[in-house]
KEGUMI-736466 format. One record per residue (C-alpha): x, y, z; residue number from 0; residue in three letters. Coordinates in pm, whole numbers, plus 32768, in hexadecimal, padded with zeros to 4 digits. Example, Ala and Ser with C-alpha at 12.3 -4.5 7.8 and 13.67 -1.06 7.14 Angstrom:
% KEGUMI-736466
<site east="84CE" north="7E3E" up="830C" pos="0" code="ALA"/>
<site east="8557" north="7F96" up="82CA" pos="1" code="SER"/>
% end
This chain:
% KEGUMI-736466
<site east="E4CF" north="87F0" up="1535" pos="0" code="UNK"/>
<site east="E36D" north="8878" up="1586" pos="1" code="UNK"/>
<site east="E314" north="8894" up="1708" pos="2" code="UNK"/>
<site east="E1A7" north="8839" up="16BB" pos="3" code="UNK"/>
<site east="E11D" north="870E" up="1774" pos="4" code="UNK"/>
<site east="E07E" north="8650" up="1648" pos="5" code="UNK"/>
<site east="E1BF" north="85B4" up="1597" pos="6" code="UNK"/>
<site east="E0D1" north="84D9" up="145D" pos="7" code="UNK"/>
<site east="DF80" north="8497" up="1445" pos="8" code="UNK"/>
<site east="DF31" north="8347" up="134E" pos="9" code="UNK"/>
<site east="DE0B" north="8336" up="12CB" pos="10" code="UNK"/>
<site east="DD5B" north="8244" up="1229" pos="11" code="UNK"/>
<site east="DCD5" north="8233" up="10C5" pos="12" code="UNK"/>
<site east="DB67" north="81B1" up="1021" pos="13" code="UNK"/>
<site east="DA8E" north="823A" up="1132" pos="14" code="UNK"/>
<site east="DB73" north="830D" up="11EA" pos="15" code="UNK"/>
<site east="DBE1" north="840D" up="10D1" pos="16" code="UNK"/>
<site east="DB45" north="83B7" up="0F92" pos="17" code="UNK"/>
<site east="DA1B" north="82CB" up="0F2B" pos="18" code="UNK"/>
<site east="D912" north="8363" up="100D" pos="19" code="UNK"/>
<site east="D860" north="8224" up="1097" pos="20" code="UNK"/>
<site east="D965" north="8120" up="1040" pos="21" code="UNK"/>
<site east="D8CE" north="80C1" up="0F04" pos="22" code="UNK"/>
<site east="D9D2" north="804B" up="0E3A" pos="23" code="UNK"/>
<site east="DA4F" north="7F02" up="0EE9" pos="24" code="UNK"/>
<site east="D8CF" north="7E80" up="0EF0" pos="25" code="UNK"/>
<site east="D876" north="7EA6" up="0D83" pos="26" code="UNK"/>
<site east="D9F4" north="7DEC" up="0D45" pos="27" code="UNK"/>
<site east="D97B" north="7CED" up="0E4E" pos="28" code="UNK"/>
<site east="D820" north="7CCB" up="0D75" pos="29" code="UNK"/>
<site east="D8DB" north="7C71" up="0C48" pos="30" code="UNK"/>
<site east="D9EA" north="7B81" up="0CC7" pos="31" code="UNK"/>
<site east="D8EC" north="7A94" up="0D85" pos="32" code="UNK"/>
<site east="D7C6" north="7AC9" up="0C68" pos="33" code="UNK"/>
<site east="D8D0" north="7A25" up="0B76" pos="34" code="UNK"/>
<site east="D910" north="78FE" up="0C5B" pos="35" code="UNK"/>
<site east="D789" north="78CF" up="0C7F" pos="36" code="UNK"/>
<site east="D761" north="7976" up="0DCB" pos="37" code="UNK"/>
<site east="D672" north="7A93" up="0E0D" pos="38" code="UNK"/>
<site east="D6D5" north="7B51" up="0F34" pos="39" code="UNK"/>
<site east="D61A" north="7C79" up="1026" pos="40" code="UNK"/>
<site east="D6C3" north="7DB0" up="104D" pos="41" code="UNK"/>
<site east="D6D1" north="7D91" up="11E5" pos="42" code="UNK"/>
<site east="D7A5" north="7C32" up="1193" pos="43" code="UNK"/>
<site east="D8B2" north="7D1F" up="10E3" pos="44" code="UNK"/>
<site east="D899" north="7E28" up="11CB" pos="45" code="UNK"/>
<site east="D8E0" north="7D4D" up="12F0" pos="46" code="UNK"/>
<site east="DA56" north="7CEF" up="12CE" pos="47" code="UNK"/>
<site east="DA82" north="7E67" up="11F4" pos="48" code="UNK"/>
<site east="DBDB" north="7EF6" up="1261" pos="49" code="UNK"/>
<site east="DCBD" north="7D93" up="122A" pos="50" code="UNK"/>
<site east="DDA4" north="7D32" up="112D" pos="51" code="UNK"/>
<site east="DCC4" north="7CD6" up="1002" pos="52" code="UNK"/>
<site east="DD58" north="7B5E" up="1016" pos="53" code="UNK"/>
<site east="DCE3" north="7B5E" up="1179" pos="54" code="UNK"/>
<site east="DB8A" north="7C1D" up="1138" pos="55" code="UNK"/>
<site east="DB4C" north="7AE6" up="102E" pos="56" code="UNK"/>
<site east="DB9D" north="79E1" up="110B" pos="57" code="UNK"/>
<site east="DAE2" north="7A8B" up="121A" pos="58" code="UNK"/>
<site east="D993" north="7AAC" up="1153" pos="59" code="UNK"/>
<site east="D9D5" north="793E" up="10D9" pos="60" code="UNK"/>
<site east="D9DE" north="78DF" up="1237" pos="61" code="UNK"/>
<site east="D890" north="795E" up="129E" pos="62" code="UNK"/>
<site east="D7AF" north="7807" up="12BB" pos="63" code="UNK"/>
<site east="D6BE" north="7881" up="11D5" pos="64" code="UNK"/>
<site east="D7DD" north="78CA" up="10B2" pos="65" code="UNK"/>
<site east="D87B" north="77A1" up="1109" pos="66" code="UNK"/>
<site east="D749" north="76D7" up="10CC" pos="67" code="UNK"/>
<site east="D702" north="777C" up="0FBB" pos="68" code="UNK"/>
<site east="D83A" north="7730" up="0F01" pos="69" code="UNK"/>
<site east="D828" north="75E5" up="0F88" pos="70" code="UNK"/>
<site east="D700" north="7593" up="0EBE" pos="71" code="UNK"/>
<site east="D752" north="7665" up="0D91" pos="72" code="UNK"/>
<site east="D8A2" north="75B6" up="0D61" pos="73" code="UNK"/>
<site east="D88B" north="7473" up="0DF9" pos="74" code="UNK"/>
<site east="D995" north="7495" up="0F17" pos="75" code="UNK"/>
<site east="D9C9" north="7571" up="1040" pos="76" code="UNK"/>
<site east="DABC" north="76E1" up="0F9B" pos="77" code="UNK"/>
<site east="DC4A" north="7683" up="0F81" pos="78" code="UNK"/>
<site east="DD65" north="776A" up="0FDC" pos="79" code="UNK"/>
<site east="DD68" north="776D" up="0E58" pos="80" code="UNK"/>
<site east="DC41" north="77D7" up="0E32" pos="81" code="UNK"/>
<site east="DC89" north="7936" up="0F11" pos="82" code="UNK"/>
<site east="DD9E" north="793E" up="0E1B" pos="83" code="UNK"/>
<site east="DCB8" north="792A" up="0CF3" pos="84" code="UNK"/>
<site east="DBCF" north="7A0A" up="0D8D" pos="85" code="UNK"/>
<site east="DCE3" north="7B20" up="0DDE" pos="86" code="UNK"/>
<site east="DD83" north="7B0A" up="0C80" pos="87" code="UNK"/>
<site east="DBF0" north="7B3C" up="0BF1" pos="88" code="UNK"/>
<site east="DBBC" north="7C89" up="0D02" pos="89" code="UNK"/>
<site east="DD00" north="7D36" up="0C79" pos="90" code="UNK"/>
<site east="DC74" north="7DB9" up="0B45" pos="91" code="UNK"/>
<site east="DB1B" north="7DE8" up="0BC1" pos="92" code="UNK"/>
<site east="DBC2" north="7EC5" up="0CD6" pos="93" code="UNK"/>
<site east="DC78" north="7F8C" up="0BEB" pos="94" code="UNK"/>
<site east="DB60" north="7FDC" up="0B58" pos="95" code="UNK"/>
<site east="DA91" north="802F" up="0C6C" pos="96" code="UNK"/>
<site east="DB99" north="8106" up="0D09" pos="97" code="UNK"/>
<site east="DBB3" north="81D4" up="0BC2" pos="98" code="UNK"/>
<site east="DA5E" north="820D" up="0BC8" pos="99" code="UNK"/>
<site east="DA3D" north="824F" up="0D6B" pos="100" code="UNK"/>
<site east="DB4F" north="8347" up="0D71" pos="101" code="UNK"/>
<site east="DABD" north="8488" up="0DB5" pos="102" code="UNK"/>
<site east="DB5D" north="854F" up="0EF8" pos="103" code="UNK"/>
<site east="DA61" north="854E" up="1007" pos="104" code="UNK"/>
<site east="D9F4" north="86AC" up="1046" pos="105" code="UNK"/>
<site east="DB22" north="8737" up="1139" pos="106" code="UNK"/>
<site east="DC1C" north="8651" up="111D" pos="107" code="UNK"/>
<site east="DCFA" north="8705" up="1043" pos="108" code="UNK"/>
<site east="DCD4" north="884B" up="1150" pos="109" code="UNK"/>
<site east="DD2A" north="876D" up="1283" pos="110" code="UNK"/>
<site east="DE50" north="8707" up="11AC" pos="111" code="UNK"/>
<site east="DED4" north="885A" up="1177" pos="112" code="UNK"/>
<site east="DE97" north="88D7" up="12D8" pos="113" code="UNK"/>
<site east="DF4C" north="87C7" up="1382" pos="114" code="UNK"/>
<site east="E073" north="8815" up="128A" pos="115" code="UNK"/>
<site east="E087" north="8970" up="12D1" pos="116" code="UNK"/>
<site east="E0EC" north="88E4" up="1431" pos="117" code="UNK"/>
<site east="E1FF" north="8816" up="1391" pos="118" code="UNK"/>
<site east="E119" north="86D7" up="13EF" pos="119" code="UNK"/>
<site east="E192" north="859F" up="1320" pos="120" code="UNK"/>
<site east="E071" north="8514" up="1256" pos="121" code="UNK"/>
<site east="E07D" north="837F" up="1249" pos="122" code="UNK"/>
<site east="DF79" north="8293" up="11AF" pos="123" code="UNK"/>
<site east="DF32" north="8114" up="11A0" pos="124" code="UNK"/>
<site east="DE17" north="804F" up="1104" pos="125" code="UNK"/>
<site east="DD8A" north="7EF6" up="10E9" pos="126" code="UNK"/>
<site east="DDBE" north="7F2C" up="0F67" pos="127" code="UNK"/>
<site east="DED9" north="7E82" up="0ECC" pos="128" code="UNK"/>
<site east="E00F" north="7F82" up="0E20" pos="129" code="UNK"/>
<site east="DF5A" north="7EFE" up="0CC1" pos="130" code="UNK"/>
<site east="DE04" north="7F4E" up="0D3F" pos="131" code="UNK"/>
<site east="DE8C" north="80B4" up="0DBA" pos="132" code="UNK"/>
<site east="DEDB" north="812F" up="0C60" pos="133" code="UNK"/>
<site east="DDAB" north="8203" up="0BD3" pos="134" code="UNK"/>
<site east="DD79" north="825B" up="0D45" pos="135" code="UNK"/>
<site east="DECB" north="830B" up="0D5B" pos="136" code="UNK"/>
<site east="DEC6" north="839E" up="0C23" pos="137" code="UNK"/>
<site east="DD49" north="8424" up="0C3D" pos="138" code="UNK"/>
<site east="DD91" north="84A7" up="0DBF" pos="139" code="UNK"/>
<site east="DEC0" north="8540" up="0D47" pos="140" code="UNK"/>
<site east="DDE4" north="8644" up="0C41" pos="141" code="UNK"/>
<site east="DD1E" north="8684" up="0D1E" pos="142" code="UNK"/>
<site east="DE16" north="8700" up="0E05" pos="143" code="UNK"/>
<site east="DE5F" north="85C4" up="0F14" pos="144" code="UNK"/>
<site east="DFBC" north="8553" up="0F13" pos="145" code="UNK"/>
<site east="E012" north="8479" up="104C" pos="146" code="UNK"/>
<site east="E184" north="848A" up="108E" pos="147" code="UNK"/>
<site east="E19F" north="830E" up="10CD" pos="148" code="UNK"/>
<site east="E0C2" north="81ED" up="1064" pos="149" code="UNK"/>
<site east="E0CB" north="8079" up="10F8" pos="150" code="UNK"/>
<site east="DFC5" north="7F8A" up="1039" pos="151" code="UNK"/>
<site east="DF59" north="7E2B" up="1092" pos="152" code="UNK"/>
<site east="E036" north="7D1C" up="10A4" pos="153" code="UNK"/>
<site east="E186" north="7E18" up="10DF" pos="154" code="UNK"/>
<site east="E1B4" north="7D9F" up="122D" pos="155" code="UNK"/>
<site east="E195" north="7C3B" up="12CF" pos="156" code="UNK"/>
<site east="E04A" north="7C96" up="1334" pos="157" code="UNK"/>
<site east="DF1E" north="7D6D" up="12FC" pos="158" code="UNK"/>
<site east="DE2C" north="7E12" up="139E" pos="159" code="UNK"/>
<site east="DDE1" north="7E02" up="14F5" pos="160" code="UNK"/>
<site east="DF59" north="7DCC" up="1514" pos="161" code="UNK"/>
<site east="DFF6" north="7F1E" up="155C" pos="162" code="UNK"/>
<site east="E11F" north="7EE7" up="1468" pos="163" code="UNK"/>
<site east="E0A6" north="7FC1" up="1350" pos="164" code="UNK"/>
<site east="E08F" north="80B2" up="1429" pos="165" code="UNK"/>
<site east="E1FC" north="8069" up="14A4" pos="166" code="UNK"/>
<site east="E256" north="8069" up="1319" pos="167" code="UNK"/>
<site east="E1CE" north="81BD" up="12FB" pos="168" code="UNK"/>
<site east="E26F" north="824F" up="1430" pos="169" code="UNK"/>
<site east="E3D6" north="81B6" up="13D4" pos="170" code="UNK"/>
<site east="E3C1" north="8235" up="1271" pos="171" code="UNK"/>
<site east="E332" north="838E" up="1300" pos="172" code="UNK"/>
<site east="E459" north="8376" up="13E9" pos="173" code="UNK"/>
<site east="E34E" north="83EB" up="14E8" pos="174" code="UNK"/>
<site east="E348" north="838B" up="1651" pos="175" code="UNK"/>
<site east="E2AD" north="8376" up="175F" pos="176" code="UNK"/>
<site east="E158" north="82B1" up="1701" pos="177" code="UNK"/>
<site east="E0AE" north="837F" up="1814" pos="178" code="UNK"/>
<site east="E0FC" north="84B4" up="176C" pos="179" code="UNK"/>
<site east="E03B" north="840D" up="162A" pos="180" code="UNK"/>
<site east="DEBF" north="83F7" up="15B0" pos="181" code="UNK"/>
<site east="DE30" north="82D6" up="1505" pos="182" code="UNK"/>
<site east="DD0E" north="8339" up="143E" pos="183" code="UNK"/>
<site east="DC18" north="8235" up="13D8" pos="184" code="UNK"/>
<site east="DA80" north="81BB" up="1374" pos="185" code="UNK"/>
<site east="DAD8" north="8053" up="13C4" pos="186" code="UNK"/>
<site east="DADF" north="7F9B" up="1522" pos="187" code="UNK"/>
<site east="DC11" north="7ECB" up="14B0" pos="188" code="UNK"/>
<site east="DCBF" north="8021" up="143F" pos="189" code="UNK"/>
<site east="DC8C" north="80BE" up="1591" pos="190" code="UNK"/>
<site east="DD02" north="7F7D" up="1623" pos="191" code="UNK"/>
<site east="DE36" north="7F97" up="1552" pos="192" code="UNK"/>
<site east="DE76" north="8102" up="15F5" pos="193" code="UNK"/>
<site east="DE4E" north="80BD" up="1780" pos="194" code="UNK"/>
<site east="DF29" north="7F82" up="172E" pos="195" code="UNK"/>
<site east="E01A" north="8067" up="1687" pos="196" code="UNK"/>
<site east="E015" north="814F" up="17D2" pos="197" code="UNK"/>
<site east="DF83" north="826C" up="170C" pos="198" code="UNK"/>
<site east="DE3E" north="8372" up="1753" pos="199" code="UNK"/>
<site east="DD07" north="82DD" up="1672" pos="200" code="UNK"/>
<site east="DC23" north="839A" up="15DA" pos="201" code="UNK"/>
<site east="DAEC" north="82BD" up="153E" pos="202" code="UNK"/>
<site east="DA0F" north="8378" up="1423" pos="203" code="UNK"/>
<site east="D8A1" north="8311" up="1458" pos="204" code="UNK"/>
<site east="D7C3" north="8378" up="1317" pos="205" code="UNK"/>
<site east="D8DD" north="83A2" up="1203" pos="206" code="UNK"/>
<site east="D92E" north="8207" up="121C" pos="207" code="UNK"/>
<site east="D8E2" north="808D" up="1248" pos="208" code="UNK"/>
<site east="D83A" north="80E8" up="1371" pos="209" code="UNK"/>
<site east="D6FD" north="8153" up="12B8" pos="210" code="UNK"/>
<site east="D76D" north="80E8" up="1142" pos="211" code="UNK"/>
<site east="D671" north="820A" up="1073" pos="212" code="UNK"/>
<site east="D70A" north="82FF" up="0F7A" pos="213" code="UNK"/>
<site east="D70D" north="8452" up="0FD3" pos="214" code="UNK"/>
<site east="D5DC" north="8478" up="0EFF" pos="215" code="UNK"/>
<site east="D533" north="8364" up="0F9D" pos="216" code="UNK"/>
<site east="D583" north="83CC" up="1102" pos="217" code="UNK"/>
<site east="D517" north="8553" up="10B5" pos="218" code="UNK"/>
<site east="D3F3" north="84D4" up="102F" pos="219" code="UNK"/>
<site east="D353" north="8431" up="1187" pos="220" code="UNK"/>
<site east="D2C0" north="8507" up="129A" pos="221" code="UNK"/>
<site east="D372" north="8596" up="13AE" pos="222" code="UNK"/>
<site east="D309" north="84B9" up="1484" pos="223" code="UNK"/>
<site east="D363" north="83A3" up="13CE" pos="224" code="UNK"/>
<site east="D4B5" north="841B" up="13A6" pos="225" code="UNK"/>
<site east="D4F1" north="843E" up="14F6" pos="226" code="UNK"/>
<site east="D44F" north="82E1" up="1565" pos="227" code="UNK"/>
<site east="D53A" north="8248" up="1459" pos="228" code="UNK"/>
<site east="D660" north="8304" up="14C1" pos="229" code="UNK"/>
<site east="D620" north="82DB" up="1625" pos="230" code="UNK"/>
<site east="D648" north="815F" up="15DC" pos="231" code="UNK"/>
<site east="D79F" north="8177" up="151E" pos="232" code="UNK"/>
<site east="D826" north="825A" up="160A" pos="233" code="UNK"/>
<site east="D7F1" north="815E" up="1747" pos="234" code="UNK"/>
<site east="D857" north="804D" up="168B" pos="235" code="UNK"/>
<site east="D9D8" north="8111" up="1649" pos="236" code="UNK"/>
<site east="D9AC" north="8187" up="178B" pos="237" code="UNK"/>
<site east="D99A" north="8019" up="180B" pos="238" code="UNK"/>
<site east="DAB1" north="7FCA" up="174C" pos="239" code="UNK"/>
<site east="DB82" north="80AC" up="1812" pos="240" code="UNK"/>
<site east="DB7A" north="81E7" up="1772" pos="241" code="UNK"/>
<site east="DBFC" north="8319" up="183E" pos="242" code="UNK"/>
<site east="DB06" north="8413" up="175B" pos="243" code="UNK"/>
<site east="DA0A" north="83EC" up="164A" pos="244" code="UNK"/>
<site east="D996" north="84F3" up="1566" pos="245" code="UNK"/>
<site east="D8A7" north="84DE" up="142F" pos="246" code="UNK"/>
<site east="D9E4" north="8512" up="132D" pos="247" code="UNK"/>
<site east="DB04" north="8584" up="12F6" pos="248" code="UNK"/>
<site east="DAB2" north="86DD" up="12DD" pos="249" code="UNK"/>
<site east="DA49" north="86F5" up="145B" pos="250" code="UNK"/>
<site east="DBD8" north="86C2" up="1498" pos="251" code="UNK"/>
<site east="DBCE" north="87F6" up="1496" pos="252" code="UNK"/>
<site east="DB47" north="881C" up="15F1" pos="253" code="UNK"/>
<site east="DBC6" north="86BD" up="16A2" pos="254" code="UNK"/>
<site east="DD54" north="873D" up="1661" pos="255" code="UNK"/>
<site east="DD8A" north="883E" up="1725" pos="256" code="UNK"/>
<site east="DCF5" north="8770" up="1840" pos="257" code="UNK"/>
<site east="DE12" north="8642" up="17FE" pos="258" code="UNK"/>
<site east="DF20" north="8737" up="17D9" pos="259" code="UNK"/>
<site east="DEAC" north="87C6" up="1929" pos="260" code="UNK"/>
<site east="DEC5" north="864C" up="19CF" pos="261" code="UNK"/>
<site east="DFFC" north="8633" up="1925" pos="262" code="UNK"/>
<site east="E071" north="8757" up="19AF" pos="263" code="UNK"/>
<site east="E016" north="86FC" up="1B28" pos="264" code="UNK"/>
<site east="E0B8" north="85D5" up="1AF4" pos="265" code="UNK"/>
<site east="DF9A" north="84E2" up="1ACC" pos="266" code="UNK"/>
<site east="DF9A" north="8380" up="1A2A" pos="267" code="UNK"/>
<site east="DE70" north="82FE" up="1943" pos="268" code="UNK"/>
% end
């Protein structure tokens, strides 16, 4: 077995390592609620992004403003059968989004190979469900990105901020301790999911949820907007407990080292 400090590193999906700016679960959020006669803002998806996709519906539908909404388009206050409805109507609007938002953000791949070359195990879990995940594995995986474990929404008793997909991954890994392990993430509730799990968290600021712009769309603003946006995502993982934040995954490159250094001295996230 490898002496180096970092024994996994789980990373996160949409966000994270592909679909610069999260894009995909909003347009599939679009669809679902346009169909039941509900028009919704992007910062009302964005707020619960990161949860099961059951629990991101119920979550929106919860909001007072949704609720009322559906309230007065269908006559009665949202059912448990209607989250049903509404999660059966996301899956194929997901799957759809995902094959289109699949593109490797810029780095990933690299990080990927370089924390391999240490013998680093490479784990992954997502607020997608498995049937979601499809195009997404198959599109990561020619471009390069093969995780060596996956857990997907509803595979354990609980999701997200729960630490147990995080315990999934480091049991199928066969990987232990947590505090030797990284938790890489562009959602709050992800990053809560890794200091629950006892890992190192790493939040991505300008790549995710955070901000929410494709890369074009983000390259496109000033520097100084960049930086005021990023500034804003960054405090806001950093408030959810996060030990580091960098822009994306491809500043790993430089926060590593600096774990596997606290590792080494013996230090606890």
């Amino acid at each position: 077995m490898s002496d180096y400090p970092i024994k996994a590193v789980i990373f996160d999906w949409a966000g994270t390592m592909i679909d610069f700016g999260c894009l995909a679960p909003v347009v599939a959020m679009h669809k679902t609620f346009s169909g039941a006669g509900i028009e919704l803002e992007d910062a009302q998806i964005r707020a619960f992004m990161g949860k099961a996709k059951r629990e991101h519906i119920k979550s929106i539908l919860s909001l007072p403003e949704v609720s009322q909404k559906w309230a007065d388009v269908h006559g009665q206050a949202f059912t448990e059968q209607d989250i049903d409805h509404l999660f059966n109507d996301v899956t194929p609007h997901m799957e759809e989004a995902a094959a289109k938002y699949s593109k490797l953000i810029d780095g990933a791949k690299e990080i990927v190979e370089s924390l391999r070359n240490n013998d680093v195990k490479i784990g992954s879990c997502t607020g997608y469900s498995r049937q979601m995940m499809q195009p997404i594995l198959i599109n990561a995986a020619n471009q390069g990105y093969e995780p060596d474990t996956l857990v997907c929404a509803g595979e354990t008793t609980e999701g997200r901020p729960s630490p147990l997909m995080a315990w999934k991954i480091l049991v199928e890994l066969g990987v232990w301790p947590a505090r030797a392990c990284i938790k890489v993430d562009d959602a709050e509730v992800g990053i809560q999911e890794g200091r629950e799990a006892g890992m190192w968290t790493v939040g991505v600021a300008a790549s995710g949820n955070g901000i929410g712009l494709s890369e074009q769309d983000f390259n496109n603003l000033s520097k100084s907007e960049q930086t005021e946006l990023v500034k804003k995502s960054a405090q806001s993982l950093a408030d959810a407990g996060a030990n580091y934040v960098v822009n994306s995954v491809a500043d790993l490159k430089e926060i590593i080292p600096v774990i596997a250094k606290r590792i080494s001295n013996n230090e606890r996230p």
